[in-house]
KERO-318129 format. One record per atom (N, C-alpha, C, CB): atom name; x, y, z. Coordinates in steps of 0.001 Angstrom, whole numbers, plus 500000, padded with zeros to 6 digits. Glycine has a CB too. Example, Ala and Ser with C-alpha at 12.3 -4.5 7.8 and 13.67 -1.06 7.14 Angstrom:
<pts>
@atome = N; u = 513190; v = 494310; w = 507800
@atome = CA; u = 512300; v = 495500; w = 507800
@atome = C; u = 513200; v = 496700; w = 507800
@atome = CB; u = 511308; v = 495527; w = 509046
@atome = N; u = 512850; v = 497750; w = 507080
@atome = CA; u = 513670; v = 498940; w = 507140
@atome = C; u = 512900; v = 500030; w = 507870
@atome = CB; u = 514084; v = 499402; w = 505725
</pts>
This chain:
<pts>
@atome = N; u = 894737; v = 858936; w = 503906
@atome = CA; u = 893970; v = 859744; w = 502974
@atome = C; u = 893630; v = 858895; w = 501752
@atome = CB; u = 894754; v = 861024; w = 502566
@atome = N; u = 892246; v = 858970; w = 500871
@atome = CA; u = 891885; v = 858294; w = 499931
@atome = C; u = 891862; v = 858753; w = 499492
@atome = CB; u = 891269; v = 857742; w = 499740
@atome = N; u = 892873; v = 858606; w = 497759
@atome = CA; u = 892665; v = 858963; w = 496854
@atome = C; u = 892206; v = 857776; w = 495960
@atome = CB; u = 893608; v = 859674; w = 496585
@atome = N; u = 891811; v = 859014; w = 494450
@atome = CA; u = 890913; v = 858303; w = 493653
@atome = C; u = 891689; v = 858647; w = 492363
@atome = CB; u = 889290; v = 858748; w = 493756
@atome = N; u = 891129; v = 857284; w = 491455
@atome = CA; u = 892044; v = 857475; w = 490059
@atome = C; u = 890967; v = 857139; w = 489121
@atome = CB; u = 893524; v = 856388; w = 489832
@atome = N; u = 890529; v = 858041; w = 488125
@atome = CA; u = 889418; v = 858170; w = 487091
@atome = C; u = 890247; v = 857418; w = 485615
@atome = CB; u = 888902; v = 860105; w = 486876
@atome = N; u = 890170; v = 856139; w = 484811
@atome = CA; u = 890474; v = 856137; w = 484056
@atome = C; u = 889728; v = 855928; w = 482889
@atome = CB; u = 891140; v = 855714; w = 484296
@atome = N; u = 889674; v = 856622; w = 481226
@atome = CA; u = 888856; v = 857134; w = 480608
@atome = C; u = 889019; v = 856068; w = 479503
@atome = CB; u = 889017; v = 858586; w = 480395
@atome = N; u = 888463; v = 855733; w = 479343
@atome = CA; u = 888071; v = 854294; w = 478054
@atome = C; u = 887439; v = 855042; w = 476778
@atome = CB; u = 886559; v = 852889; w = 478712
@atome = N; u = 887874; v = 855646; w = 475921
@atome = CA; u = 886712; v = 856078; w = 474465
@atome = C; u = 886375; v = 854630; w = 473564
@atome = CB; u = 887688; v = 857432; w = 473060
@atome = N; u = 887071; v = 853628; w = 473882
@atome = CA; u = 886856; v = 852620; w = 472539
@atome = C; u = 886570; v = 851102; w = 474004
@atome = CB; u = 888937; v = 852461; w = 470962
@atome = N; u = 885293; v = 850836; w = 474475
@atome = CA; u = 884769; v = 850507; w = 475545
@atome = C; u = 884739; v = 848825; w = 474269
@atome = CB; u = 883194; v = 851638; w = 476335
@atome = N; u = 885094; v = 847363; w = 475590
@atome = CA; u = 885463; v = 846395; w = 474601
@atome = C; u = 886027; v = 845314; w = 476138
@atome = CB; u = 886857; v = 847085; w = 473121
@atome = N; u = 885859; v = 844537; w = 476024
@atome = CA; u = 885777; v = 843535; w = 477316
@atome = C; u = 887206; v = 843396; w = 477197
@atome = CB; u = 884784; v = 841971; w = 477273
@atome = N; u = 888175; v = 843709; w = 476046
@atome = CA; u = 889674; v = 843749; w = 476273
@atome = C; u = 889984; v = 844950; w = 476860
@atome = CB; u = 890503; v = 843594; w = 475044
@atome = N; u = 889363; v = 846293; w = 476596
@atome = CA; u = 890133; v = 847464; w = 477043
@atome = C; u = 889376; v = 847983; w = 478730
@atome = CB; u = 889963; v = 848803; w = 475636
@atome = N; u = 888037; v = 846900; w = 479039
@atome = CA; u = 888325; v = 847035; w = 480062
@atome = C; u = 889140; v = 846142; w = 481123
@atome = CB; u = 887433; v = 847286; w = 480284
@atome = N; u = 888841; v = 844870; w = 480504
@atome = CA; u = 890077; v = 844147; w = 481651
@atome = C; u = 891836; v = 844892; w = 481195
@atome = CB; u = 890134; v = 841830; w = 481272
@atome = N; u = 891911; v = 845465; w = 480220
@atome = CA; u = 893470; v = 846123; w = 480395
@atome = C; u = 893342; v = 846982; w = 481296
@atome = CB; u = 894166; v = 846865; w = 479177
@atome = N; u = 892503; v = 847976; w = 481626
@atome = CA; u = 892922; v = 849191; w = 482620
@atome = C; u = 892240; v = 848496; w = 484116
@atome = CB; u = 892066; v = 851017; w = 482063
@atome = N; u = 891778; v = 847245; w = 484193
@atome = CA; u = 891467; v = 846859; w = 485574
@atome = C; u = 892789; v = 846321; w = 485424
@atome = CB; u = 890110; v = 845894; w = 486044
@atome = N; u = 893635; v = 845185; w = 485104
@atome = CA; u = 894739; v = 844403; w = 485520
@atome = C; u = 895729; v = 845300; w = 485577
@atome = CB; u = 895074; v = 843271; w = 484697
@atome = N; u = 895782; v = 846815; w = 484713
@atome = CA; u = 897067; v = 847748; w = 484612
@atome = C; u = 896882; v = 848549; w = 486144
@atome = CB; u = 897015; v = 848981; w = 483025
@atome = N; u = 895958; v = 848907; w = 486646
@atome = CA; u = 895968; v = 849808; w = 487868
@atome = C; u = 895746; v = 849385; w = 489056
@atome = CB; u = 895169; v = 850712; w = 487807
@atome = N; u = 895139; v = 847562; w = 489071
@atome = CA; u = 895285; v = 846892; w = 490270
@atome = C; u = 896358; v = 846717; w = 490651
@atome = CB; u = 894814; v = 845889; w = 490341
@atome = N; u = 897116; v = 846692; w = 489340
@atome = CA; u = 898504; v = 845866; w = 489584
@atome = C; u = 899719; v = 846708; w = 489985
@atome = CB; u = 898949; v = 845093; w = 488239
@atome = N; u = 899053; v = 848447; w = 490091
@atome = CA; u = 899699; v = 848803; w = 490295
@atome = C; u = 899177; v = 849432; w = 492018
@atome = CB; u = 900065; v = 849375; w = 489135
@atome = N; u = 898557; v = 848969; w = 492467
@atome = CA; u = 898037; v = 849120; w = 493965
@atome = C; u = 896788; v = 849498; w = 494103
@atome = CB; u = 898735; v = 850051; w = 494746
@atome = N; u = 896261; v = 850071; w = 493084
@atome = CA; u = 895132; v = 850503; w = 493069
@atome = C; u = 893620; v = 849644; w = 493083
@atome = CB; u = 895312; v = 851192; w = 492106
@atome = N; u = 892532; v = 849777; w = 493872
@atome = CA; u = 891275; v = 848781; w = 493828
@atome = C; u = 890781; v = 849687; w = 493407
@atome = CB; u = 890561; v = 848021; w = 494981
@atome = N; u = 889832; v = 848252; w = 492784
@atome = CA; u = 888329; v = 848701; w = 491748
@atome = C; u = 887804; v = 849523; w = 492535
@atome = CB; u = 887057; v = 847506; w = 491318
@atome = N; u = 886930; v = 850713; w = 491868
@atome = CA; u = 885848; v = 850922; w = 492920
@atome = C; u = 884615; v = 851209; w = 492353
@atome = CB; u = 886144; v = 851998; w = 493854
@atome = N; u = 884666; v = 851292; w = 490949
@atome = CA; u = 882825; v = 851521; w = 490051
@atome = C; u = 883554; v = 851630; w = 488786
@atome = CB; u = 881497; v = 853333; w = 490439
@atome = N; u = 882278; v = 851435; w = 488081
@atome = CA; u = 882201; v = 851832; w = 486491
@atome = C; u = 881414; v = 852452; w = 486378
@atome = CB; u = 882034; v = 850998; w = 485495
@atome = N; u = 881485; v = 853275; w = 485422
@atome = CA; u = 880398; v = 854285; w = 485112
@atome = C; u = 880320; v = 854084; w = 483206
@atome = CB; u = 880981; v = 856161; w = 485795
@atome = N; u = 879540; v = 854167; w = 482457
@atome = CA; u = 879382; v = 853776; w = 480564
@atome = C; u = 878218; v = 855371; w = 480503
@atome = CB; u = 878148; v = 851413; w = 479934
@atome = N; u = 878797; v = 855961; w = 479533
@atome = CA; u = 878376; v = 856741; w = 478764
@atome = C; u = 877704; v = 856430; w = 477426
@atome = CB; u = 879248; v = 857381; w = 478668
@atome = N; u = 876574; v = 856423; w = 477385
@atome = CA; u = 875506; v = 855697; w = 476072
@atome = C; u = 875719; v = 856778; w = 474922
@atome = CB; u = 873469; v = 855579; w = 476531
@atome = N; u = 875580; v = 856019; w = 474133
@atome = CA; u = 874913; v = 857306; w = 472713
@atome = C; u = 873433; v = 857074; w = 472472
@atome = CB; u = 875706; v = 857032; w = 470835
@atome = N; u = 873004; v = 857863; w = 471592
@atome = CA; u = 871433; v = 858024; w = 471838
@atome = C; u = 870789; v = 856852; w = 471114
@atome = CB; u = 870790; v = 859505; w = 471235
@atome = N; u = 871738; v = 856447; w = 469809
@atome = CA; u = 871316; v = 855931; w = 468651
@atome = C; u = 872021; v = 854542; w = 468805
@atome = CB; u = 871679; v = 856826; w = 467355
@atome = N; u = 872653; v = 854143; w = 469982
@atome = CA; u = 872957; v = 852206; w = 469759
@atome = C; u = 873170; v = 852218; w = 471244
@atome = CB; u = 874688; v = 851391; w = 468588
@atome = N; u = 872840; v = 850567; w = 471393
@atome = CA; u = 872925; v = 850106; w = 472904
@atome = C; u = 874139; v = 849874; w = 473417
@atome = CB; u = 872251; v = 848925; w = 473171
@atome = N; u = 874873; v = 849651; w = 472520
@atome = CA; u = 876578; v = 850177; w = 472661
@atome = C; u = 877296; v = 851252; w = 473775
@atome = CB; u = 876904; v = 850943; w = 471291
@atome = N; u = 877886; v = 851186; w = 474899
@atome = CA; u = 878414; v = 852517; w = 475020
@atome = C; u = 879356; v = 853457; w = 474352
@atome = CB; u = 878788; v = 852494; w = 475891
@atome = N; u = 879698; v = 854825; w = 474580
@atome = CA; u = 880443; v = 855061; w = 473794
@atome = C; u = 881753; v = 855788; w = 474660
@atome = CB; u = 879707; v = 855779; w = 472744
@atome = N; u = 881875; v = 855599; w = 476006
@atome = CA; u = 882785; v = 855797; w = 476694
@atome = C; u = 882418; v = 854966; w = 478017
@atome = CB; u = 883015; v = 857208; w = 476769
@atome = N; u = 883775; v = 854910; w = 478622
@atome = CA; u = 883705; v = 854131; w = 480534
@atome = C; u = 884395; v = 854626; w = 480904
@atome = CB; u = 884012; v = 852638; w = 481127
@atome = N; u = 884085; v = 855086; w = 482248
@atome = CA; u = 885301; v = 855639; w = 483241
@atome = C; u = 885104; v = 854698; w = 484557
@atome = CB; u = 885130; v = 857509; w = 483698
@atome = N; u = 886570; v = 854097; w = 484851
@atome = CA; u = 886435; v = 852853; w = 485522
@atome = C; u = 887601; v = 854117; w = 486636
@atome = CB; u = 887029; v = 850918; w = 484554
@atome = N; u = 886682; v = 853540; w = 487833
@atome = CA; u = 887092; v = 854671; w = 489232
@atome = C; u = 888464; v = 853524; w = 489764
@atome = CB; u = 885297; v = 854943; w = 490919
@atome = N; u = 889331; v = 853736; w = 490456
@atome = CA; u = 889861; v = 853219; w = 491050
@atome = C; u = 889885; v = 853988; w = 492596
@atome = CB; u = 890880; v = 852978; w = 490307
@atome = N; u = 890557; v = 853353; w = 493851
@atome = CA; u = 891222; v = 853949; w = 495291
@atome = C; u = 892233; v = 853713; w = 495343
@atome = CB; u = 890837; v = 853587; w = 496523
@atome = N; u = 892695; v = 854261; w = 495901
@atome = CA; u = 894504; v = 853903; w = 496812
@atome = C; u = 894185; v = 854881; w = 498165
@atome = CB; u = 896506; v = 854765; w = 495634
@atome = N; u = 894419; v = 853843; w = 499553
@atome = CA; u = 895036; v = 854457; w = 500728
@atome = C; u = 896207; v = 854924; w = 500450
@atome = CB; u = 895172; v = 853652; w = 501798
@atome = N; u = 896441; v = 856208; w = 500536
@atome = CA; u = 897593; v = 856637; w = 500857
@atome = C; u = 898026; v = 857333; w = 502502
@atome = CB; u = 897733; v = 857527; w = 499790
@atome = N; u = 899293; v = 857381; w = 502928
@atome = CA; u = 899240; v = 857541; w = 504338
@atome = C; u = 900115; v = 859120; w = 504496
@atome = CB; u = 900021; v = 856055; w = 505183
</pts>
């Protein structure tokens, strides 16, 4: 069975996303997308939700 693990970034930053990729690979879990939430007024995002999988049996 595949499950999925949604983790929620509000302060989006090339450190806080390699922390929650190296924290949930490392804990068995693979990448599986990013998704960035824009604001209207900067090219900035202002949230990421980085998907992870795990086979579980």
């Amino acid at each position: 069975m595949l499950q999925y693990k949604v983790v929620e970034l509000s302060h989006v930053s090339e450190d806080t996303i390699e922390e929650a990729l190296n924290e949930w690979t490392r804990k068995g879990w693979k990448f599986d997308a990013m998704q960035f939430a824009m604001r209207d007024a900067s090219k900035r995002p202002a949230m990421a939700f980085v998907v992870f999988t795990k086979e579980e049996n």
